[in-house]
VEXRO-220437 format. One record per residue (C-alpha): x, y, z; residue number from 0. Coordinates in nm, 3 decimals, always signed. Example, Ala and Ser with C-alpha at 12.3 -4.5 7.8 and 13.67 -1.06 7.14 Angstrom:
% VEXRO-220437
> +1.230; -0.450; +0.780; 0
> +1.367; -0.106; +0.714; 1
% end
This chain:
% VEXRO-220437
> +16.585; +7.927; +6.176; 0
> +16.894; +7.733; +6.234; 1
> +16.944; +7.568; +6.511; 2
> +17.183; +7.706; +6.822; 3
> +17.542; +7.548; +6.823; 4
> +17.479; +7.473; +7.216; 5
> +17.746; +7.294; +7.450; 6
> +17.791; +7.249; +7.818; 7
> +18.140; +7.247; +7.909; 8
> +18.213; +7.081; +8.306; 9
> +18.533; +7.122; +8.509; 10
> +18.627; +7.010; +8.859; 11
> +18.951; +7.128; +8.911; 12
> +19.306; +7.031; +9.109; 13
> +19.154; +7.303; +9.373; 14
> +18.892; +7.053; +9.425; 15
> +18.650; +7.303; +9.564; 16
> +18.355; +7.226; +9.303; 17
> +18.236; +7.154; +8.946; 18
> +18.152; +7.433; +8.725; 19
> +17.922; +7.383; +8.414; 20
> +17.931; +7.661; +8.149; 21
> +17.623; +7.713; +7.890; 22
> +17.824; +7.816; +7.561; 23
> +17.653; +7.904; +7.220; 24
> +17.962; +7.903; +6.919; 25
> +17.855; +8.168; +6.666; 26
> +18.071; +8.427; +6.553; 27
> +18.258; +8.601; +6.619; 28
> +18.320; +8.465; +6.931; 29
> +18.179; +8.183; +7.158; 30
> +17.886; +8.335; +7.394; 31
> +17.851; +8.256; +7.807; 32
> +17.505; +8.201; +7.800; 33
> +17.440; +8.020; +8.187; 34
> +17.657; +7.888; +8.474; 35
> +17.622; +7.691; +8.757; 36
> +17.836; +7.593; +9.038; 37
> +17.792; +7.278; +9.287; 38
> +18.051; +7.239; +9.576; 39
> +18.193; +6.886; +9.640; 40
> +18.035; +6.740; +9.915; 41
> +18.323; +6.713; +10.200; 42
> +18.344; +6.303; +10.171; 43
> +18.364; +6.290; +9.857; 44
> +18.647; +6.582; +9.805; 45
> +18.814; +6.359; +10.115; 46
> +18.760; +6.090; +9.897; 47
> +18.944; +6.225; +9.570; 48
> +19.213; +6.408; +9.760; 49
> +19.300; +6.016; +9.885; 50
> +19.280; +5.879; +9.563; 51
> +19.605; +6.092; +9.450; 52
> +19.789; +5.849; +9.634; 53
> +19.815; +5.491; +9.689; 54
> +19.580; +5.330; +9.902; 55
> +19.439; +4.983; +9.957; 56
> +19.122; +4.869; +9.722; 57
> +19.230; +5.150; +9.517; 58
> +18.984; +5.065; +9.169; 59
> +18.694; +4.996; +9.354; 60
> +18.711; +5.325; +9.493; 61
> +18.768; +5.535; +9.215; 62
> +18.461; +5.368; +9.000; 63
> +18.279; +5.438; +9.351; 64
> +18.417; +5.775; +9.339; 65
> +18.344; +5.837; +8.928; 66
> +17.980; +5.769; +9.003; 67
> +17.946; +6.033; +9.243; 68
> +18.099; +6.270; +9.051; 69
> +17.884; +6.184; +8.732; 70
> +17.586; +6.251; +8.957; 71
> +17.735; +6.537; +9.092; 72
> +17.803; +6.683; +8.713; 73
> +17.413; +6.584; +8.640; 74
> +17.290; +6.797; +8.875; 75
> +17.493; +7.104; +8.789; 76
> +17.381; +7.038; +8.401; 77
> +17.005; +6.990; +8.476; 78
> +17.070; +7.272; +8.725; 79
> +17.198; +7.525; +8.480; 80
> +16.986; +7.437; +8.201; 81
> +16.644; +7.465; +8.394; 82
> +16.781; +7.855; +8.512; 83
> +16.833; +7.891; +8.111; 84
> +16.509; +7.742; +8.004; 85
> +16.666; +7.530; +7.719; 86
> +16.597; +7.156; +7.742; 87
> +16.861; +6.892; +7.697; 88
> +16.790; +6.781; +7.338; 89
> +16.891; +7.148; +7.302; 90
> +17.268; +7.063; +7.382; 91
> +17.478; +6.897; +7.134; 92
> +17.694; +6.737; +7.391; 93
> +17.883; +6.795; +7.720; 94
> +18.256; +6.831; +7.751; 95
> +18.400; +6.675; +8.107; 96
> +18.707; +6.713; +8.197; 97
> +18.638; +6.462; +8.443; 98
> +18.874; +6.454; +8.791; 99
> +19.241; +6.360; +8.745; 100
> +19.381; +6.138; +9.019; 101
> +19.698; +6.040; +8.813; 102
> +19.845; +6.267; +8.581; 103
> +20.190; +6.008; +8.524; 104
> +20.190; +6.090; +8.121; 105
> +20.601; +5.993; +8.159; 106
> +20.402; +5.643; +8.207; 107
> +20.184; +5.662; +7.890; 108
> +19.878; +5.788; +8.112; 109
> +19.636; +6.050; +8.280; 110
> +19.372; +5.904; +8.454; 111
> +19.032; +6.141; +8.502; 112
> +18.728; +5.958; +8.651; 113
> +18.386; +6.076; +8.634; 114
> +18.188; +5.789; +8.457; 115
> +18.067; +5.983; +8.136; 116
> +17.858; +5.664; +8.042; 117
> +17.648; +5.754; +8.350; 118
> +17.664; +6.099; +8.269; 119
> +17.511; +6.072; +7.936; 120
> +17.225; +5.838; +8.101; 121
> +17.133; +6.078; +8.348; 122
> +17.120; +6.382; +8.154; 123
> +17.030; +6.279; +7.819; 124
> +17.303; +6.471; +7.639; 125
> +17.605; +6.295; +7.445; 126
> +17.902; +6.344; +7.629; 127
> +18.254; +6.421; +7.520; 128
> +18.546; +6.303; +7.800; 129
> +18.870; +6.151; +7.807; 130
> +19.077; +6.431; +7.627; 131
> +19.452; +6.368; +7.748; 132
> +19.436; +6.017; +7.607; 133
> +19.491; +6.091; +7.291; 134
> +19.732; +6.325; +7.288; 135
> +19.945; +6.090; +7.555; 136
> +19.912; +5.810; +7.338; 137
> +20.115; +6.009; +6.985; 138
> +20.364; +6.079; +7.219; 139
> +20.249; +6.413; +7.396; 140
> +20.187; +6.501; +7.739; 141
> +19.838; +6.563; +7.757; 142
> +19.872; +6.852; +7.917; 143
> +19.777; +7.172; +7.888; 144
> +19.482; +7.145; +7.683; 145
> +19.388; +7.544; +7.715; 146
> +19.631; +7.683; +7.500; 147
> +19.425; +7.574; +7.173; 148
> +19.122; +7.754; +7.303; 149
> +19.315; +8.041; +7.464; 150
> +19.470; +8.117; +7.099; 151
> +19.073; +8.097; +6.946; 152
> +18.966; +8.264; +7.224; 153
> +19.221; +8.588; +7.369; 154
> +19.464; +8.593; +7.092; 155
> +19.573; +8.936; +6.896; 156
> +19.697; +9.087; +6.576; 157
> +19.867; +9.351; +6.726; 158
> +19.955; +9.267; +7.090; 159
> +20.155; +8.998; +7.275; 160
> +19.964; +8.836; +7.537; 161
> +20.033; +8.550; +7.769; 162
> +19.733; +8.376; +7.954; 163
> +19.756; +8.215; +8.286; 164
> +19.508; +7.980; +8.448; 165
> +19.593; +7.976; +8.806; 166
> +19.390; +7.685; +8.932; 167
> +19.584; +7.410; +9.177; 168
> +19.850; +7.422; +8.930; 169
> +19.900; +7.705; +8.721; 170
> +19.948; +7.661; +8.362; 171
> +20.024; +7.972; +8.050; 172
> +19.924; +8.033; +7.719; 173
> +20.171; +8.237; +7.517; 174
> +20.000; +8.399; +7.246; 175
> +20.242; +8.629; +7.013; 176
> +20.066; +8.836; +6.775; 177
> +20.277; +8.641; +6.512; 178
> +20.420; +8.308; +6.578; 179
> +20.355; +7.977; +6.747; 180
> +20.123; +7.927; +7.022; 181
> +20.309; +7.741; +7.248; 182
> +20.187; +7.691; +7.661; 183
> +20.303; +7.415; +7.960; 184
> +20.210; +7.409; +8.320; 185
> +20.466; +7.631; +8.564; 186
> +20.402; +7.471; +8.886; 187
> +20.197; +7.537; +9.189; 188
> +19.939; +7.763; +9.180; 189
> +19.634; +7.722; +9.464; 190
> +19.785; +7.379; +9.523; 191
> +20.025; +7.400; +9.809; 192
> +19.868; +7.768; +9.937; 193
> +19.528; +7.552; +10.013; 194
> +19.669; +7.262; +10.156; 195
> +19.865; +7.484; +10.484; 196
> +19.615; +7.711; +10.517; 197
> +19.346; +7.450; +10.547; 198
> +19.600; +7.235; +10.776; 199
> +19.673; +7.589; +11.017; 200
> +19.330; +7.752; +10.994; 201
> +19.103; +7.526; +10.866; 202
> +19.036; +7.721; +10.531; 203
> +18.972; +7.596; +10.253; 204
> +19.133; +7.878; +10.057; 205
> +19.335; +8.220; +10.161; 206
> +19.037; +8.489; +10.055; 207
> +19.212; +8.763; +9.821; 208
> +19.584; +8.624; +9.970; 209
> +19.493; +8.808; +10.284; 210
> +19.687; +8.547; +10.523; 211
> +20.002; +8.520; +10.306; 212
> +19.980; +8.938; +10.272; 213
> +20.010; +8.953; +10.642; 214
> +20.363; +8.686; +10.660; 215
> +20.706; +8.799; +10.592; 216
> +20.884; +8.567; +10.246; 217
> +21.144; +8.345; +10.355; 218
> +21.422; +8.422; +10.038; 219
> +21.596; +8.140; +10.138; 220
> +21.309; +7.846; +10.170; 221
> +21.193; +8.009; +9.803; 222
> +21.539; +7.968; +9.653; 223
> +21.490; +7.612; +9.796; 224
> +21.210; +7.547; +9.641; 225
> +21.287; +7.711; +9.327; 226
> +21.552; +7.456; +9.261; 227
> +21.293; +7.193; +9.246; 228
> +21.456; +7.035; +8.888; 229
> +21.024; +7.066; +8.750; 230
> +21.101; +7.451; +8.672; 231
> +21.446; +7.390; +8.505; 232
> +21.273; +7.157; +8.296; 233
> +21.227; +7.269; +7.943; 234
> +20.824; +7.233; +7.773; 235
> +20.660; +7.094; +7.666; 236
> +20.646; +6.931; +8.028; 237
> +20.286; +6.904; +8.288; 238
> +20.307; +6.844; +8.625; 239
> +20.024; +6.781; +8.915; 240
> +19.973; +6.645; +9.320; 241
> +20.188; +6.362; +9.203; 242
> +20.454; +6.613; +9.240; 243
> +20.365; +6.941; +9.438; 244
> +20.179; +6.828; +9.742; 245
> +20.258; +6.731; +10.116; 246
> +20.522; +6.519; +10.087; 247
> +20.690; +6.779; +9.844; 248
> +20.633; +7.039; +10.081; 249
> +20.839; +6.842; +10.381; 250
> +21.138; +6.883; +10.204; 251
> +21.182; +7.194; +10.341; 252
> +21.289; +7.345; +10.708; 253
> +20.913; +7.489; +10.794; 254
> +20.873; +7.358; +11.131; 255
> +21.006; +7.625; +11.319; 256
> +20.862; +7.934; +11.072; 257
> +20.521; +8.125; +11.170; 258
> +20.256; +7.940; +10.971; 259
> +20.189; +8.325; +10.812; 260
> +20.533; +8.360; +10.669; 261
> +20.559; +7.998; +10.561; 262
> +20.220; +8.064; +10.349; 263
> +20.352; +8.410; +10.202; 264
> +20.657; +8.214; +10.139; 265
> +20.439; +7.951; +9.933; 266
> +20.253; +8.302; +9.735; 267
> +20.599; +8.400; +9.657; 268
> +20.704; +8.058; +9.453; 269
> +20.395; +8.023; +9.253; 270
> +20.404; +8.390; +9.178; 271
> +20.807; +8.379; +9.087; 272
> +20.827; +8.046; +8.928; 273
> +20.500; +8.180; +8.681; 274
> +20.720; +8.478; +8.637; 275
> +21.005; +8.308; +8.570; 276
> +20.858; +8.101; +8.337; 277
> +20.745; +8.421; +8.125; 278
> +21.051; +8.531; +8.158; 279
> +21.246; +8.264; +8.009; 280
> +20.983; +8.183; +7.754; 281
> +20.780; +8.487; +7.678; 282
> +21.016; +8.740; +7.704; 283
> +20.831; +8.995; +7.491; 284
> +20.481; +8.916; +7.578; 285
> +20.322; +9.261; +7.726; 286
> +20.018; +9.162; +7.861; 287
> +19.956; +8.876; +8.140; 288
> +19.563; +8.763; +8.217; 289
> +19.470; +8.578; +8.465; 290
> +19.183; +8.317; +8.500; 291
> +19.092; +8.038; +8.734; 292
> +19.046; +8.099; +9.109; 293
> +19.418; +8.227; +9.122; 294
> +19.206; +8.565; +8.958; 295
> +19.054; +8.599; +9.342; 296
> +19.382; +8.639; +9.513; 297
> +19.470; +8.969; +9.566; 298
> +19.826; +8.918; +9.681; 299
> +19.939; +8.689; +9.437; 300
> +19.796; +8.931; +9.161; 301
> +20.077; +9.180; +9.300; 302
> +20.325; +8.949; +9.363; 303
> +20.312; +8.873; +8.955; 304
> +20.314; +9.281; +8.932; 305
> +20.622; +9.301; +9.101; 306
> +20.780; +9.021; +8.963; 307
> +20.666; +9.095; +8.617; 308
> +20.723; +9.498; +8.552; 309
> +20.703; +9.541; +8.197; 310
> +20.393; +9.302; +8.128; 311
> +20.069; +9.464; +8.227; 312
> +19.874; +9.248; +8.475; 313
> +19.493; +9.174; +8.507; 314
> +19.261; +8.945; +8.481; 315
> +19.035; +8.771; +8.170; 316
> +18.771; +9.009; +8.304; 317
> +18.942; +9.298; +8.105; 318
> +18.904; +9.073; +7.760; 319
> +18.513; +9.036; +7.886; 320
> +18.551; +8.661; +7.992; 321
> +18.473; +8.631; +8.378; 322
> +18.791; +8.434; +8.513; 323
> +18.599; +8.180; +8.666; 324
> +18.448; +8.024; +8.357; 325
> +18.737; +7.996; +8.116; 326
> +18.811; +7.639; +8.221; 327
> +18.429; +7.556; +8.175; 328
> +18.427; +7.733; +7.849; 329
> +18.676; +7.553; +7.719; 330
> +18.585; +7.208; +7.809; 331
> +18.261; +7.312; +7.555; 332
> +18.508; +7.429; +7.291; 333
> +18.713; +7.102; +7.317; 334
> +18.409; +6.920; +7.307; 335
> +18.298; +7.097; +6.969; 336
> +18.621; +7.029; +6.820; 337
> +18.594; +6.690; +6.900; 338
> +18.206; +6.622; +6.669; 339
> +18.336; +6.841; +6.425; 340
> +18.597; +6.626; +6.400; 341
> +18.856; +6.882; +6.431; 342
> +19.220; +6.865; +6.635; 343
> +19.205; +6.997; +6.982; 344
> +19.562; +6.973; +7.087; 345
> +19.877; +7.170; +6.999; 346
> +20.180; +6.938; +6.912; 347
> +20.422; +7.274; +7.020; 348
> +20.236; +7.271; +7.338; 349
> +20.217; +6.873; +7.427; 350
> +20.509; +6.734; +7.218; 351
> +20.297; +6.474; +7.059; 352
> +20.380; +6.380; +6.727; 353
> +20.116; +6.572; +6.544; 354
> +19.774; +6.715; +6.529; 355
> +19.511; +6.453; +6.686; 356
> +19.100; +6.484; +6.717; 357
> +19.076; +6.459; +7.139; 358
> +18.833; +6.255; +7.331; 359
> +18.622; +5.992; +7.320; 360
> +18.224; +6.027; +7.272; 361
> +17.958; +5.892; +7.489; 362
> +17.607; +5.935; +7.308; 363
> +17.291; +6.000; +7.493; 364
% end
């Protein structure tokens, strides 16, 4: 019997809530969700890596500090997840980590992600694949998104149109004609800037199902502010990150004297119209919008894409039979794969780099 085409695929996300690790088996015709696991960050060290976004004093010595503790972190959910599946780790051809991006500055040559994979590999005993924007940076691209490869192998159709969105801390689309290029770039905000003022007003780390921005009133005006942020006139390929939509970005704007409530429906209403807008401008016949990432939880912002999107039907990957929560995960394994087979991983319509290039950089066990 041949042996199982087994990868782990790990994610810790711009939401910074947790790592996921995804059990995928590649077989045709499609690539199987066999296991997941979830870990939370522990608070100090998700206080930790939302400092690290900006400058701060001993700077390196805290991010190796911090990489460690996420490589542990990402052992744990591996070992976790493969003792609830009963395989062993000589079982797994490799991990693919995205690692934790603290700089995404790609106009600079760079995107840093940190999450030791050395250590990683020592502690689990599985190669590990990491370090996938590098590549693409280096011939020119932006590193950035990375999904739309796997979205295309993954969601694409003959016969219909379909444009996937991962609404994590930023949201990012896929546009998948059913004849054409495959061409995808990050929108904007997503969870980003709805997490940070509901966590500084309530405490939360996240607005459950959109419930708190559901009971505000939109402020048209602040939106059209914010809207004219010169990121969304920007034509793709193009990536953004914290380095642009975060606290700081969010000051810009007369909030002081606005209910918290209407300020945070205010903040549903960009990342829902600037996705739309984005469709709209670049996707203008796509029919069908799915969601994935934690984005797929919020209730309101689901109907705030509705309204702002009539003639595309609206759900999430759940209707394709891919749980939103895992695509990221998933796809971390696929981009691993791609990398051992020695296949290209990134999209040059997508990135702008100058051509096809084999992503990351391989850590054996």
């Amino acid at each position: 019997m041949a042996a199982r085409d087994l990868f782990v695929g790990l994610m810790s996300g711009t939401s910074l809530d947790g790592v996921d690790a995804a059990l995928v088996e590649f077989a045709a015709p499609a690539p199987a969700l066999i296991g997941t696991a979830y870990l939370p960050l522990p608070g100090p060290l998700k206080n930790e890596l939302h400092a690290l976004q900006a400058p701060g004093p001993n700077e390196l010595d805290r991010a190796a500090r911090a990489g460690n503790a996420l490589a542990r972190l990402y052992a744990e959910a591996v070992l976790a997840l493969l003792r609830q599946a009963g395989i062993p780790p000589a079982a797994i051809r490799a991990c693919g980590c995205h690692g934790q991006t603290i700089r995404h500055r790609p106009d600079a040559g760079y995107s840093l992600q940190i999450g030791n994979p050395a250590l990683l590999a020592e502690l689990t005993g599985i190669s590990v694949v990491a370090d996938f924007r590098s590549r693409d940076i280096a011939a020119g691209g932006q590193g950035a998104p990375l999904a739309p490869a796997f979205h295309a192998a993954a969601f694409g159709a003959d016969a219909r149109h379909r444009v996937i969105v991962n609404i994590g801390g930023i949201a990012n689309l896929s546009d998948l004609p059913a004849r054409g290029a495959v061409t995808g770039f990050d929108t904007g905000p997503g969870n980003v800037l709805l997490d940070l003022w509901i966590h500084r007003h309530l405490g939360e780390e996240h607005d459950s199902a959109g419930a708190w921005a559901q009971s505000g009133t939109v402020l048209p005006e602040v939106v059209a502010a914010m809207l004219a942020e010169p990121y969304f006139a920007q034509r793709p390929p193009k990536s953004c990150g914290r380095d642009l939509f975060n606290a700081a970005w969010l000051e810009q704007f007369p909030l002081q004297r606005a209910a918290a409530q209407d300020v945070q429906a205010t903040l549903a209403e960009l990342s829902a119209r600037s996705i739309a807008g984005a469709v709209d401008q670049y996707c203008p016949q796509a029919d069908e919008l799915y969601v994935c990432g934690g984005g797929a939880h919020n209730l309101d912002l689901l109907e705030r894409l509705r309204r702002s999107l009539p003639q595309c039907h609206v759900d999430t990957t759940a209707a394709l039979g891919t749980d939103p929560d895992w695509v990221e995960a998933i796809a971390f394994a696929w981009l691993a794969k791609q990398t051992l087979d020695g296949s290209p991983a990134n999209l040059p319509a997508v990135t702008g780099a100058g051509g096809e290039r084999v992503l990351g950089g391989i850590y054996p066990a």
